[in-house]
Structure formats: C-alpha cells, structure tokens
Backbone bond lengths (Angstrom), bond angles and torsions (degrees), N, CA, C in turn:
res aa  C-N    CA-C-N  psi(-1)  N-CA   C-N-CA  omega(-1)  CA-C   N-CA-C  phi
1 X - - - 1.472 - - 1.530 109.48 -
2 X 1.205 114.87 130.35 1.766 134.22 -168.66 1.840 89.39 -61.70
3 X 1.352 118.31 125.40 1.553 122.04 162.34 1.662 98.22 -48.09
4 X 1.845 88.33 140.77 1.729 90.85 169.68 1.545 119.60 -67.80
5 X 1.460 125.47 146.97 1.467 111.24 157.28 1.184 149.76 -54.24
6 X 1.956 89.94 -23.12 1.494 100.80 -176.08 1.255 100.41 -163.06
7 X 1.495 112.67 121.21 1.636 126.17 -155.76 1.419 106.53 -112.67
8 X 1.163 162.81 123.94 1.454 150.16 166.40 1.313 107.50 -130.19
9 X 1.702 128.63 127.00 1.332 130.74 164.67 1.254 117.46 -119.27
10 X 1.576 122.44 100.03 1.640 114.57 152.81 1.372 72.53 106.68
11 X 1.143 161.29 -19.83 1.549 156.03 -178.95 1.723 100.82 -12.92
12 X 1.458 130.64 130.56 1.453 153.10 -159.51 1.512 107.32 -157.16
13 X 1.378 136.79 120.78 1.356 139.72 151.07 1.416 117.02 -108.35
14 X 1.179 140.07 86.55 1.544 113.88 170.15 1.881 120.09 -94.09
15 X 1.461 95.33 147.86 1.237 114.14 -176.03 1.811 105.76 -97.74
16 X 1.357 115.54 169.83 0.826 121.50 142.13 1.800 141.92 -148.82
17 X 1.407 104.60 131.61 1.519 116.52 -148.77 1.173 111.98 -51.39
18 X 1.749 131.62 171.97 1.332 105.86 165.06 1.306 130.76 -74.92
19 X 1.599 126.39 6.16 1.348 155.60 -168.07 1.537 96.68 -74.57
20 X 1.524 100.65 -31.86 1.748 107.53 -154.80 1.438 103.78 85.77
21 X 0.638 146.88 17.35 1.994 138.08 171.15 1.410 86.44 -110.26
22 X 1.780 94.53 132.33 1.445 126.79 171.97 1.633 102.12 -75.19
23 X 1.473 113.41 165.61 1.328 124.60 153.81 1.629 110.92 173.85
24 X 1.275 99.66 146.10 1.724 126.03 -179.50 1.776 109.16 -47.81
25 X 1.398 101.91 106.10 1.462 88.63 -171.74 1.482 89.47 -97.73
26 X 1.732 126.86 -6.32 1.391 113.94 171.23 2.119 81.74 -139.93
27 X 0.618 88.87 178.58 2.350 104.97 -152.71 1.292 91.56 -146.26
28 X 1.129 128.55 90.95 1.312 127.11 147.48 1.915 121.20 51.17
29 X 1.007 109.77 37.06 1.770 125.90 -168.16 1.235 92.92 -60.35
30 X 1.366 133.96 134.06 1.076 144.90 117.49 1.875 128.27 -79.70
31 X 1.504 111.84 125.24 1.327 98.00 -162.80 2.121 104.44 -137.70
32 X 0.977 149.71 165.04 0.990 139.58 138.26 1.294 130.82 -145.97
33 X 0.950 146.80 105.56 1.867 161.39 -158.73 1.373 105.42 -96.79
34 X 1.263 122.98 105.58 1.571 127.88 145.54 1.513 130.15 -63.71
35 X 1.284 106.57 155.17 1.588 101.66 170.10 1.119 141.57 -75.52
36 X 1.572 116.31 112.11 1.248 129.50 169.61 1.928 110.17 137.07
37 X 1.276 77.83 -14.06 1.925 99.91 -178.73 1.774 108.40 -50.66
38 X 1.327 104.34 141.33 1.372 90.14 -171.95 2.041 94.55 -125.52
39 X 0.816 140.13 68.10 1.823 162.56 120.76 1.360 91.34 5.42
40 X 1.820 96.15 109.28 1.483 106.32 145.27 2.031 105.17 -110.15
41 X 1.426 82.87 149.28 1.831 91.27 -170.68 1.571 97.95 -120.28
42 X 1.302 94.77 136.12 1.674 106.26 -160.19 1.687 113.85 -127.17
43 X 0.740 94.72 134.41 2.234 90.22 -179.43 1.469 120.03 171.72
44 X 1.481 119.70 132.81 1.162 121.44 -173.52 1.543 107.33 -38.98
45 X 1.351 147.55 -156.80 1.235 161.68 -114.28 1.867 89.20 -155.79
46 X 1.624 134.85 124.85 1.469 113.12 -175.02 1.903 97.20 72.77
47 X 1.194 155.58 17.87 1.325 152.47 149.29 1.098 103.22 -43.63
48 X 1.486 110.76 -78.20 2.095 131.10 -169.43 1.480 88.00 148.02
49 X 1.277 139.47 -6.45 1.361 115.93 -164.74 1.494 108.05 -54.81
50 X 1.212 123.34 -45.84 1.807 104.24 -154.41 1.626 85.46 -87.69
51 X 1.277 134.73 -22.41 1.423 114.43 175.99 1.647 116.93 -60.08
52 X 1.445 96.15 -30.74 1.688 111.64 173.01 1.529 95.53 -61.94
53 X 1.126 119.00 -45.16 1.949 106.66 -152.87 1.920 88.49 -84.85
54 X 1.782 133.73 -23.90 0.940 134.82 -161.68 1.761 97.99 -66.17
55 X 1.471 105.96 -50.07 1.546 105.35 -179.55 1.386 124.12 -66.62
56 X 1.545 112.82 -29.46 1.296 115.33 175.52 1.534 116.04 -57.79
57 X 1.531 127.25 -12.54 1.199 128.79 -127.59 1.563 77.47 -151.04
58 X 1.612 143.68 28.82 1.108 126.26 179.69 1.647 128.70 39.50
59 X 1.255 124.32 19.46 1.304 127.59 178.36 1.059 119.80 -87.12
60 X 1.393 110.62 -22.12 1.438 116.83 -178.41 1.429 100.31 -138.72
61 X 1.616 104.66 167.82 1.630 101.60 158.90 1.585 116.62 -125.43
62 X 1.733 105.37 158.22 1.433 103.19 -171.19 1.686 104.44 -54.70
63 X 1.420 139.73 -166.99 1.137 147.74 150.04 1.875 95.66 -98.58
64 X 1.215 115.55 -45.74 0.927 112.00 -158.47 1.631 95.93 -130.47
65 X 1.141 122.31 156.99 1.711 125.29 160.73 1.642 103.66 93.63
66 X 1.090 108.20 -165.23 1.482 119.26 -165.69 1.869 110.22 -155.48
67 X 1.540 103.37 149.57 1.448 76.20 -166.86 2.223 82.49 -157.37
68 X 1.082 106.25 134.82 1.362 101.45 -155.79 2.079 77.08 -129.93
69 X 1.661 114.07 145.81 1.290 139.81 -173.37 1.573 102.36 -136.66
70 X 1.639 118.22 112.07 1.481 103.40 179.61 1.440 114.39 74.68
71 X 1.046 127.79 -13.19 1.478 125.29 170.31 1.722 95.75 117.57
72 X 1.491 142.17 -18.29 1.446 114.88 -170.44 1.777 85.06 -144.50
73 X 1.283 110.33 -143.44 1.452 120.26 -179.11 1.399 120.48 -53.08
74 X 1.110 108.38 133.78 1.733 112.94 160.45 1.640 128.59 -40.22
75 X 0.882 91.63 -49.46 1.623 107.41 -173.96 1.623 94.22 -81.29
76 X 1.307 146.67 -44.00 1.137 160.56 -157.02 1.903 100.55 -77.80
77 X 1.212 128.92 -45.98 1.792 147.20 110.52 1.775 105.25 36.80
78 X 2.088 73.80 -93.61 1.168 124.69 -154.53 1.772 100.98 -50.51
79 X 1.134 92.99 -54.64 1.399 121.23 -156.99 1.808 96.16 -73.09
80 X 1.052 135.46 -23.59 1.111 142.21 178.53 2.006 122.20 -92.50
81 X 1.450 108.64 -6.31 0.929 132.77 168.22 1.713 101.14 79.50
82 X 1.456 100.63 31.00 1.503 87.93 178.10 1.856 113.71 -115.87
83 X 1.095 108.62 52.08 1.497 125.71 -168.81 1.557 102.04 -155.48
84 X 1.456 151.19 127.69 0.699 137.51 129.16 1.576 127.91 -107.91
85 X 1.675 138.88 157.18 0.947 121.94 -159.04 1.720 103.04 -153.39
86 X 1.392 110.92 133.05 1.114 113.35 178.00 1.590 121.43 -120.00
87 X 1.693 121.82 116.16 1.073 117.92 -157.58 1.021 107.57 -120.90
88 X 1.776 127.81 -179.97 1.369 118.47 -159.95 1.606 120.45 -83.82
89 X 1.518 117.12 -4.86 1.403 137.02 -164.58 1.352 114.12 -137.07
90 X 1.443 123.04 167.77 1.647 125.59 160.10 1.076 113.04 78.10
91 X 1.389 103.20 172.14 1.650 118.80 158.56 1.544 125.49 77.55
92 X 1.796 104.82 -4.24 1.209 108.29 156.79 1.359 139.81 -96.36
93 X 1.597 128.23 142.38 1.099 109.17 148.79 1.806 146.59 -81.69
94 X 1.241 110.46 120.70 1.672 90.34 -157.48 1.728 117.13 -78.13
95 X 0.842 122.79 -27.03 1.500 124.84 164.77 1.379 122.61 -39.98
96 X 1.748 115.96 -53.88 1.547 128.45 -172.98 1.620 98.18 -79.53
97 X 1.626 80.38 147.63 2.145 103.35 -169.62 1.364 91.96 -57.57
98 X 1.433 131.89 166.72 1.499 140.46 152.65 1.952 101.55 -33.69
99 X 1.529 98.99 -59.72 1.457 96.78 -159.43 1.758 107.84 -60.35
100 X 1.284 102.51 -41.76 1.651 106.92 -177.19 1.700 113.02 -47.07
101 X 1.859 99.40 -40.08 1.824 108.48 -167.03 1.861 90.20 -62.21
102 X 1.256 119.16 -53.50 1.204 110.95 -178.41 1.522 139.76 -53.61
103 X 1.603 102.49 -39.60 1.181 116.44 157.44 1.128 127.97 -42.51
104 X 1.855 123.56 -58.04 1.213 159.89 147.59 1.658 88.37 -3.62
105 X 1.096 131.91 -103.26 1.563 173.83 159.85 1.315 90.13 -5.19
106 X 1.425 122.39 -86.61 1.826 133.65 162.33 1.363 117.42 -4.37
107 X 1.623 110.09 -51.34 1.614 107.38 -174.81 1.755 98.30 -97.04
108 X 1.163 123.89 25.26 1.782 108.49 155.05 1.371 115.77 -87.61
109 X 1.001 112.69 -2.19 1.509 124.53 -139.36 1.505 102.86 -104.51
110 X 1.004 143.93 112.29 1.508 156.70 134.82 1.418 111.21 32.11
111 X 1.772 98.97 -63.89 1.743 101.21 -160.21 1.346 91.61 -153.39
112 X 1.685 113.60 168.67 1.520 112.16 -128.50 1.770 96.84 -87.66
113 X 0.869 110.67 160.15 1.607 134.05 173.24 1.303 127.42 -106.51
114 X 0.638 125.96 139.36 1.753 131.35 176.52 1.802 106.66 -124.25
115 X 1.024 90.48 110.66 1.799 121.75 -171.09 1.724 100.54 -65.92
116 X 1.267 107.62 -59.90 1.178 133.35 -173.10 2.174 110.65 -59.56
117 X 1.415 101.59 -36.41 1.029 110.45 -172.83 1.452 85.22 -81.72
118 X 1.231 147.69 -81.67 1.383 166.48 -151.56 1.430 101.76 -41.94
119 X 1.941 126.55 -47.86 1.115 159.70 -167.09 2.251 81.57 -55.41
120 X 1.283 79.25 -72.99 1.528 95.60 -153.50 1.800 106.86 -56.01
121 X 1.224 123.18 -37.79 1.331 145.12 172.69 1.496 110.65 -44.85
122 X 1.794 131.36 -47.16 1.388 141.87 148.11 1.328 121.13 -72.46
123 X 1.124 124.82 -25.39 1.867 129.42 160.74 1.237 82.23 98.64
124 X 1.702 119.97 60.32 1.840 117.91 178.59 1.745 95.88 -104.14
125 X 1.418 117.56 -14.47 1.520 119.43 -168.07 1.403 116.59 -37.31
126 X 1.457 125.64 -34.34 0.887 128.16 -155.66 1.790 108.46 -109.41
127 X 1.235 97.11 -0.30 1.598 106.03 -174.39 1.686 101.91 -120.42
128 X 1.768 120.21 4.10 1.304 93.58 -167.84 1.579 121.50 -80.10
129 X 1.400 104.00 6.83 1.828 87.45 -175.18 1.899 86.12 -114.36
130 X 0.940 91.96 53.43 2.165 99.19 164.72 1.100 103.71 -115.54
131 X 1.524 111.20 133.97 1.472 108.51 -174.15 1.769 93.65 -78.37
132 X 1.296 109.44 167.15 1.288 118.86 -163.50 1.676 117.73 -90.49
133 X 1.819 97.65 5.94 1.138 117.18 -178.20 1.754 110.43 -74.01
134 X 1.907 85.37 -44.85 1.542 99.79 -155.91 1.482 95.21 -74.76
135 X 1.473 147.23 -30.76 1.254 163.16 157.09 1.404 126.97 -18.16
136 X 1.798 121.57 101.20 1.644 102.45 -160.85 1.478 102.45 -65.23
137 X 1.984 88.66 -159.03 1.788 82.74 -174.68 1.343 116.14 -87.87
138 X 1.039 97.61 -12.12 1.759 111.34 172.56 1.923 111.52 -58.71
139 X 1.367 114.50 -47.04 1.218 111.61 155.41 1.164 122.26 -73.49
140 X 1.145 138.60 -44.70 1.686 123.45 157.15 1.379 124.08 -24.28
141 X 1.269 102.59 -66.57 1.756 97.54 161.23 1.741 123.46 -14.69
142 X 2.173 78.83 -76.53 1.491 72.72 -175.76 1.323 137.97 -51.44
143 X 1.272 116.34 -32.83 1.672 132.05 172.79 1.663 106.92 -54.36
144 X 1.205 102.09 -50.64 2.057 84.30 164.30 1.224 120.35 -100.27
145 X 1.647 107.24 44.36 1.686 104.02 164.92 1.709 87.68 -102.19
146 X 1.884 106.37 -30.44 1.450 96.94 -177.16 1.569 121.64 -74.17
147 X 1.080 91.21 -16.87 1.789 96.22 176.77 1.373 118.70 -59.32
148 X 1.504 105.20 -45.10 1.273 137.22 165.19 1.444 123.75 -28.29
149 X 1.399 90.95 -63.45 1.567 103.63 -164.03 1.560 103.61 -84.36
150 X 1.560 118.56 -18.15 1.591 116.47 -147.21 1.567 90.02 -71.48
151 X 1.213 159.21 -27.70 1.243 136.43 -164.44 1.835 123.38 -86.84
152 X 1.523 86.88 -15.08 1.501 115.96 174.80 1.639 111.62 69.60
153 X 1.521 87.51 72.97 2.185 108.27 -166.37 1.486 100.05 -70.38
154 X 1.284 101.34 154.03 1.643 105.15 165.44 1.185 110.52 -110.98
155 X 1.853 119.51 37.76 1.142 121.32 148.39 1.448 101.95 -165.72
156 X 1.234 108.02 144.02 1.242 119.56 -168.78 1.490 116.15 -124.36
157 X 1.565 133.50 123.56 1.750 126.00 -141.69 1.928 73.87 -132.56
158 X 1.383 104.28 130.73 1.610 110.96 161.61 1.269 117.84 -127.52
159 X 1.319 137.77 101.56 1.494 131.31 -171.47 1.680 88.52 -102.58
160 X 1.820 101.50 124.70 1.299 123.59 171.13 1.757 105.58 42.17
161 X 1.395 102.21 53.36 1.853 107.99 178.09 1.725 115.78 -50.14
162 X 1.393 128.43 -42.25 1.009 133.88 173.90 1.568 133.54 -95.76
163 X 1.444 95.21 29.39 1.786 109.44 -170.19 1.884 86.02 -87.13
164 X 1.590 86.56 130.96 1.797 114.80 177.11 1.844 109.02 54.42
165 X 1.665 99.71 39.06 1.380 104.35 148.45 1.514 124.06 -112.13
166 X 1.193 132.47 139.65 1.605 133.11 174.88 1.188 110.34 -47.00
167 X 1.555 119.54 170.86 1.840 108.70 174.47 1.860 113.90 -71.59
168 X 1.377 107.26 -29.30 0.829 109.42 -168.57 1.641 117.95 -63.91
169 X 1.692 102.77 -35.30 1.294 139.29 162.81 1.344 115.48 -43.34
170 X 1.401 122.36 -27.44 1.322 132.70 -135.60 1.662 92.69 -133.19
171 X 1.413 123.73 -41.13 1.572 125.31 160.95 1.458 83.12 -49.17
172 X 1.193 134.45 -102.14 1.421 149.33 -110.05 1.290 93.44 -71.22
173 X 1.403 138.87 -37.65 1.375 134.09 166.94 1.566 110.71 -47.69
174 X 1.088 127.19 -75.59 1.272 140.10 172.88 1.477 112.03 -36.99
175 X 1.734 129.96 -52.97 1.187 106.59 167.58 1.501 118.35 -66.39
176 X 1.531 120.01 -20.08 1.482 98.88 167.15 1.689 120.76 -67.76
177 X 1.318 125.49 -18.24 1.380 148.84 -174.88 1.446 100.38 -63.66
178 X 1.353 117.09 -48.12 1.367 119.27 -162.49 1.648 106.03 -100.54
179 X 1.346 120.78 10.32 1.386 154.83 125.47 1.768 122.10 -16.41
180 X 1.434 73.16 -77.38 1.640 105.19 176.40 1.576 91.65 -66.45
181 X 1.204 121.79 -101.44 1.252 126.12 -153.41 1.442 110.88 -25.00
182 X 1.523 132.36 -47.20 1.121 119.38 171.74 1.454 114.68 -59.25
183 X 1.201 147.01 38.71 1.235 131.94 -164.25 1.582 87.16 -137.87
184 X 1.783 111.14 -14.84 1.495 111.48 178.02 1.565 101.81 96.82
185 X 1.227 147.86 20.33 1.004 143.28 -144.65 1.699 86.20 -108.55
186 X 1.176 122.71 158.37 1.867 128.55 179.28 2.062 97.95 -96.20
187 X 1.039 118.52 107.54 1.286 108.31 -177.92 1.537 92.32 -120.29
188 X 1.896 108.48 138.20 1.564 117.61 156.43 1.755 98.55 -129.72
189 X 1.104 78.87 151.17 1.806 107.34 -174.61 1.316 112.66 -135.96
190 X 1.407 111.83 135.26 1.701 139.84 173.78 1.450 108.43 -91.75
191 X 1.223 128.52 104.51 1.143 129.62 -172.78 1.532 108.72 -125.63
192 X 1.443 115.48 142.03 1.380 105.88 148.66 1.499 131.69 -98.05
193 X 1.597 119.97 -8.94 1.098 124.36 -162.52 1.971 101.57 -103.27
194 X 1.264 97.56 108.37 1.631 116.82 -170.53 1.584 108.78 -50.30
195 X 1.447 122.12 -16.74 1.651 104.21 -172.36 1.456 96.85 -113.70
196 X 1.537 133.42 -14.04 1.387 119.21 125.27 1.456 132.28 16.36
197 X 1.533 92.10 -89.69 1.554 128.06 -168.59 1.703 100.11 -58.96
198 X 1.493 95.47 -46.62 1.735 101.03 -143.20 2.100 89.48 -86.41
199 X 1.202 106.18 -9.36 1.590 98.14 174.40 1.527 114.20 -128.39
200 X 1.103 117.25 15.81 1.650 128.15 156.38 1.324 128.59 -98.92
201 X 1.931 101.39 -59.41 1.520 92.90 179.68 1.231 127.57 -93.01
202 X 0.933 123.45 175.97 1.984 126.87 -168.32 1.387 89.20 -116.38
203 X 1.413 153.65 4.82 1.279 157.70 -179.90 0.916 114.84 175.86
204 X 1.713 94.35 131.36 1.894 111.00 -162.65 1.748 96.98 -123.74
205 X 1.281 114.84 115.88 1.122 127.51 138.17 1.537 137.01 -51.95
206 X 1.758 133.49 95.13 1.272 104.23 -167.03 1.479 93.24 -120.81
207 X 1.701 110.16 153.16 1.281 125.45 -169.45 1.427 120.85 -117.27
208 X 1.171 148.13 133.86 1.409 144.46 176.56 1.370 105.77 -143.39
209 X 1.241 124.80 132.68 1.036 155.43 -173.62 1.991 103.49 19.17
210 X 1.403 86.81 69.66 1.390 97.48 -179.37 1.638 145.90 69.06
211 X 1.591 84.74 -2.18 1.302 97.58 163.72 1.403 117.88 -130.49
212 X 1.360 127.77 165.48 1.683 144.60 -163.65 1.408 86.96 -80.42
213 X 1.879 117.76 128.53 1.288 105.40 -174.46 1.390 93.30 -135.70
214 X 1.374 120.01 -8.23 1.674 129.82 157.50 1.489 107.72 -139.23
215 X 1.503 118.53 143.69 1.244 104.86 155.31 1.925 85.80 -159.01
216 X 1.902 94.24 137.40 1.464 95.60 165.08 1.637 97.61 165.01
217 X 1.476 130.14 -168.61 1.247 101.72 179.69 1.843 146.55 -65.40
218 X 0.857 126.52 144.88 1.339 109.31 -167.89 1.830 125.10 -45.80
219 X 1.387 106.72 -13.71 1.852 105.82 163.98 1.287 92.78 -96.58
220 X 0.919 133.90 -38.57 1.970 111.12 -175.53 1.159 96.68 -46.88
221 X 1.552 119.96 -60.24 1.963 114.97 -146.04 1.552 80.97 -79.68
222 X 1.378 148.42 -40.84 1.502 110.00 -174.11 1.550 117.20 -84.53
223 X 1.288 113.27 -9.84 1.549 116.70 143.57 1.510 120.83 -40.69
224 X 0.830 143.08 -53.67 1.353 161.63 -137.70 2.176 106.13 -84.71
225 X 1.211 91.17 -21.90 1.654 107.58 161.48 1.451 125.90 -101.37
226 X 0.962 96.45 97.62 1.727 106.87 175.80 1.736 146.08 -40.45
227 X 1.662 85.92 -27.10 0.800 118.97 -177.43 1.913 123.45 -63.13
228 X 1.121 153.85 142.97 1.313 147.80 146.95 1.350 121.76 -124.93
229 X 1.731 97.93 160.62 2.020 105.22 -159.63 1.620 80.38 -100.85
230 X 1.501 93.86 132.56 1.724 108.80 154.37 1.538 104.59 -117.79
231 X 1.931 107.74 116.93 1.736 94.13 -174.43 1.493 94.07 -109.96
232 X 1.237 118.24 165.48 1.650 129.09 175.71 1.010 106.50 -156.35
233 X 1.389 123.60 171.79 1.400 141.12 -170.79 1.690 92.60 -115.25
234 X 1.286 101.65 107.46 1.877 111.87 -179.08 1.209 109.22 -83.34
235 X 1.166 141.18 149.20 1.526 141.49 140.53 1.684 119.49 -40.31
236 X 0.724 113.62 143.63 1.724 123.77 -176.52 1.397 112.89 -51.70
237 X 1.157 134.75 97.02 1.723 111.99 165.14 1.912 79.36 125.78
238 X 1.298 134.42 -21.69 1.568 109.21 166.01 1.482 120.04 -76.89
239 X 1.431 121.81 133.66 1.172 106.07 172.40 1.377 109.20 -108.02
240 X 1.583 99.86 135.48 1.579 107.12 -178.88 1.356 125.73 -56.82
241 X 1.139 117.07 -14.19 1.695 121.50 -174.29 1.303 106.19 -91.09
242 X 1.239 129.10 -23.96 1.401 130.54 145.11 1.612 123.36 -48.14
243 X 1.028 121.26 -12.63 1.579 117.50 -167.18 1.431 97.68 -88.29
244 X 1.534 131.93 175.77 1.150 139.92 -156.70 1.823 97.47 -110.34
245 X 1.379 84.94 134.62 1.856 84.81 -174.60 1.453 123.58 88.26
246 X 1.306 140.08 -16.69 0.742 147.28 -161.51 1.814 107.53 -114.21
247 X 2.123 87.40 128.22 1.263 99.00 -163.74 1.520 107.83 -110.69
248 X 1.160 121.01 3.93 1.593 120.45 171.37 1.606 97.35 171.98
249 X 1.520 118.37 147.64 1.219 130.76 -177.05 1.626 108.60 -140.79
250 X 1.343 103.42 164.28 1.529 106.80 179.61 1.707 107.71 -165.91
251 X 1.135 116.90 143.76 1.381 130.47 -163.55 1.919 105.05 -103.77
252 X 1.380 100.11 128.97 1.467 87.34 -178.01 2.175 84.58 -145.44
253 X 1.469 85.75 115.74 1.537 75.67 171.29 1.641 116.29 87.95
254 X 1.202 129.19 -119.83 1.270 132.98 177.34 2.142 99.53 -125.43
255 X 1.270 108.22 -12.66 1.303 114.63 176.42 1.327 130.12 -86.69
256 X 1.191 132.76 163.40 1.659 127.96 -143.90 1.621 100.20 -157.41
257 X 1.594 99.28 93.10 1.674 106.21 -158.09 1.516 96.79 -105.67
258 X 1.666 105.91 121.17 1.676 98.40 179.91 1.619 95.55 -145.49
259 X 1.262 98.15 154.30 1.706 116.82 -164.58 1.518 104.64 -112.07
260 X 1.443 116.92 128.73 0.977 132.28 -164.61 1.634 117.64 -132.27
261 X 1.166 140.24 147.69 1.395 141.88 178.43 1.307 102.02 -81.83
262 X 1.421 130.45 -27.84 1.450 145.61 -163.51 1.479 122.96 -147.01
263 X 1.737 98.62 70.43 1.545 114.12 176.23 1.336 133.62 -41.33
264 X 1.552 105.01 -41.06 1.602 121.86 -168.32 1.258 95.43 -68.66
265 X 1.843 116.28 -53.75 1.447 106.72 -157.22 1.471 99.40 -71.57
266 X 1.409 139.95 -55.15 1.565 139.07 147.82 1.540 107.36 22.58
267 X 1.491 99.44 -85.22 1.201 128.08 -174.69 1.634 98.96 -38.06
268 X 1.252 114.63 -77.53 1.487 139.40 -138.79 1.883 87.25 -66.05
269 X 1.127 110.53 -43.62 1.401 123.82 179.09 1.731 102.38 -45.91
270 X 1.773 89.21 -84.30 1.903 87.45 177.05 1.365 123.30 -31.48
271 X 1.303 118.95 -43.16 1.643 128.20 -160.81 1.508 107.64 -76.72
272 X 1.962 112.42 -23.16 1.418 89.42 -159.51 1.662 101.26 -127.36
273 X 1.952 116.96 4.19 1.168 129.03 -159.04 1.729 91.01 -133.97
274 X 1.346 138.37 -26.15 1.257 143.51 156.76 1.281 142.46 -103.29
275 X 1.866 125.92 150.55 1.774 94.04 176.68 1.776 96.25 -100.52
276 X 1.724 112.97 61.32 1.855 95.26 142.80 1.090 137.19 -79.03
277 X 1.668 116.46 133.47 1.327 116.28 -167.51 1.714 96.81 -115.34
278 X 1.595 103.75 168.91 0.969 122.92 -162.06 1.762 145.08 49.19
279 X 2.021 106.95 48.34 1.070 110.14 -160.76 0.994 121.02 -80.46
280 X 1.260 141.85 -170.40 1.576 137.32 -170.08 1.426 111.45 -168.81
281 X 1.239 143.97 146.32 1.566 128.79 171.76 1.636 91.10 -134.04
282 X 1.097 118.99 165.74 1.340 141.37 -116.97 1.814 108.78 -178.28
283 X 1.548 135.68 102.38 1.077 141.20 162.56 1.663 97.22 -40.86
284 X 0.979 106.37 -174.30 1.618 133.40 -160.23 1.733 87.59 -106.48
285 X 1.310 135.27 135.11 1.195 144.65 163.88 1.382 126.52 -89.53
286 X 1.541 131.04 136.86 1.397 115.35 176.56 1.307 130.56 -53.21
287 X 1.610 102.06 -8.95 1.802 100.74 177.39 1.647 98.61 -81.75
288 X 1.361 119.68 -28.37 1.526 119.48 -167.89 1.940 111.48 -67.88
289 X 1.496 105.98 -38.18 1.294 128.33 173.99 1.849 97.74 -68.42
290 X 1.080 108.00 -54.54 1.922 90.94 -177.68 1.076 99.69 -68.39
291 X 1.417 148.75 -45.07 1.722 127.34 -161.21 1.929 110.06 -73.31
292 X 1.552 97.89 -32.87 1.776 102.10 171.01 1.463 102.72 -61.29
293 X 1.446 115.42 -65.78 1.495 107.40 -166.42 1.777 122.36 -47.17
294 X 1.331 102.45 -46.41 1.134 126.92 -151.89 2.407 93.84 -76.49
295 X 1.288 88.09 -32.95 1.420 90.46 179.59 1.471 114.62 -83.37
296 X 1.771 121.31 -32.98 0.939 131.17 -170.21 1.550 98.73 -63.56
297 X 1.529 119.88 -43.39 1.328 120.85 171.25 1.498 130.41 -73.31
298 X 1.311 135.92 3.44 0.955 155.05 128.74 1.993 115.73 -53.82
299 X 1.094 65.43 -54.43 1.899 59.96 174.45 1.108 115.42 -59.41
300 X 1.797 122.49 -38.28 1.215 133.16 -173.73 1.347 121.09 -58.69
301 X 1.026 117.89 -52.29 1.454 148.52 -168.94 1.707 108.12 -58.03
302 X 1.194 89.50 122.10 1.786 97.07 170.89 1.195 99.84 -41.01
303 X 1.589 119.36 173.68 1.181 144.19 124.83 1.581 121.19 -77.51
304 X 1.859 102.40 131.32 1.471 85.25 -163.39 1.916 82.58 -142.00
C-alpha cells in the first residue's frame, strides 16, 4: 500500500480570543490523503480550514496530535520542493514583470526551469512583461499558481485559489488545475464557491467549527441529505410554507424553491390541489448538504 500523503491524528490548535477565552480552531481532526486524490475542503468562514491547511504547510504547530506530509515533517516536504502551495496573500514582488517574479523563483531551484513553459501552463503568456503591480488579484493568483507548480510538487495545497478571479478567470484556472491532476499530482483546495467543489473534486472534506463533519466522495456527502427541491411557479397569494411536506422555501425570480423529504407527494399535491405551473424536482445539491451538515454541527456543539 502507497504511504499516505497526508496523515493527521487527534490534530488540536487552540487560539486565544481577544476576550481571553480559548477555543479549538481545529478539534481533534483525524485526516488521511492518498496519492493522487484530488480533496475539496469545505467550511463556513471560522471552520479551522486554513488553520488545517496552516499545519499541513509547517506554519503552524498542532498543540495537540501529529500530522506527517510525504511520510516525515511538513517543513522537511516543503523544503525538498515536494509541496507546493498557493495562498490567498503575500509573496509578491510588485515592481518585477510577471516573467522576471518567475525567473526570480526559477534560479532557487535545483534543476533547470522553463519560465516560458510554466508562463504558458497558467495562460500568463500574454501578461509576462506586466509588472505584477499593474496585475488584478485574480492574476496574482495566477502568478502563485505558477510559483506553485514550478518545482513540479507531488502535492499541491490551494487555500481559496480563485478568490478575486472572474468566472471566466476561474474556468481557465481550473482547466489548468485539471492539468495538474492528470500529471497524478495529490491536490486539496479551500474553496468557498460550492460548484467548484462539486465539479472538481472526487472527495470532499467538510469542516465545522473545527471538526471533520463529512468526509467521502463528493455524491456520497451530497447524498447524505435527504432532503429534495421541488420549484414551481405558484399563483399569487399561496404560501409555500403552508403546503404539506415542506421544510423551507425561497423565492428567486418568479420561482418558488422548497425542499421537501417527500417530492412525489409535493409534486402530486401541486399538480392535483393547485394551478402551479412549470414544476421541476431536483436531487439535493452539494451546497444543500454543506449548509445541513455544517448547521447540524453547530447545533451540536456546546456552547463554550
């Protein structure tokens, strides 16, 4: 059996607020990543994720637990060029062209690089003589996806990779992403944007208030909600929360989207007790599975 990439037992961080009250910004995580796995990591805002991605990445240390990258230390990884990591801040210089920052970076490096190849791989070709000043943040990104990639890691860490890129911005990242992955590379990603997750990774990690509150393939965990949306176009003056079965609704547009444990009867109801037209039913979505999970564990959770 292939050593895991990324091992964590009993993993614990505590902080403390400016209140002075302590608390678990990661709870006892147990985690393990094989090679080639491609992990989307999911969690309200305050989860633990980037404290999770901080330890993976030697930035921090557990208080408690153990957490092995490559088989020994994080930093030990790092230091070997077999980790690369792209985060939401830092690490640029803004004066030097795109091509120079790369260059820059290129000659630390062991064995030879091709700037030009690397350039073209993020779709930077056309931006490399921009100083990195004039460059939004959406291209910033890209410049430390190339930083990222230039040593050619056998793991690749992205906290919020596409924060202040356009969609269009945000395809073209991802087909370079899915780039990588064919190359076999182990990639996990911090995302906030839910269809991201639900059409990149093949396994979703989800986190709430510091602890793992799903993890398995990305249709299991949106499996894992029972629930389904029946939307219709209502007549004026029905209110959906009145209808039978129905556990929360929301209006977007002229449509009337409500989630039900029991679609058919839903359905069968509208069709044969109302005139809504144009109904539709709808599996359960991975954004619907993170707001259940993620709340169900909130509910769980002491007050502390």
């Amino acid at each position: 059996m292939n050593e895991p990439v990324i091992e964590a037992h009993g993993l614990t961080k505590t902080f403390t607020s400016g209140s002075g009250a302590s608390f678990n910004a990661v709870d006892g995580i147990d985690l393990t990543i094989g090679r080639g796995e491609i992990i989307g990591l999911l969690g309200p805002n305050g989860a633990g994720k980037s404290t999770l991605i901080d330890m993976v990445l030697g930035l921090t240390k557990p208080d408690q637990g153990t957490i092995t990258v490559l088989g020994g230390a994080p930093r030990s990884a790092i230091a070997r060029g077999d980790v690369g990591a792209v985060l939401q801040t830092g690490g640029l210089l803004p004066q030097l062209s795109v091509r120079d920052t790369l260059r820059m970076i290129a000659a630390t490096h062991h064995h030879e690089i091709s700037v030009d190849d690397i350039l073209a791989q993020v779709d930077l070709t056309e931006l490399a003589d921009r100083k990195v000043v004039k460059c939004s943040g959406g291209e910033q990104q890209r410049i430390r996806f190339a930083l990222a990639i230039m040593p050619s890691p056998e793991l690749l860490i992205l906290d919020e990779p596409t924060s202040g890129m356009d969609a269009n911005a945000r395809h073209k990242f991802w087909e370079s992403m899915r780039q990588q992955a064919h190359h076999g590379r182990t990639i996990v990603f911090a995302t906030h944007y839910i269809e991201e997750a639900q059409n990149f990774a093949e396994r979703i990690v989800m986190v709430g208030k510091g602890r793992i509150v799903a993890d398995g393939p990305t249709d299991d965990v949106r499996s894992r909600v029972s629930s389904q949306t029946v939307s219709a176009i209502l007549p004026e003056g029905l209110n959906a929360h009145s209808l039978p079965g129905v556990l929360s609704a929301t209006v977007n547009g002229n449509r009337t989207f409500m989630s039900t444990a029991n679609a058919d009867a839903l359905a069968r109801h509208l069709l044969t007790h109302t005139p809504a037209e144009n109904l539709l039913i709808a599996n359960a979505s991975l954004e619907d599975a993170f707001i259940t999970l993620t709340s169900e564990n909130e509910a769980a959770s002491p007050a502390t």
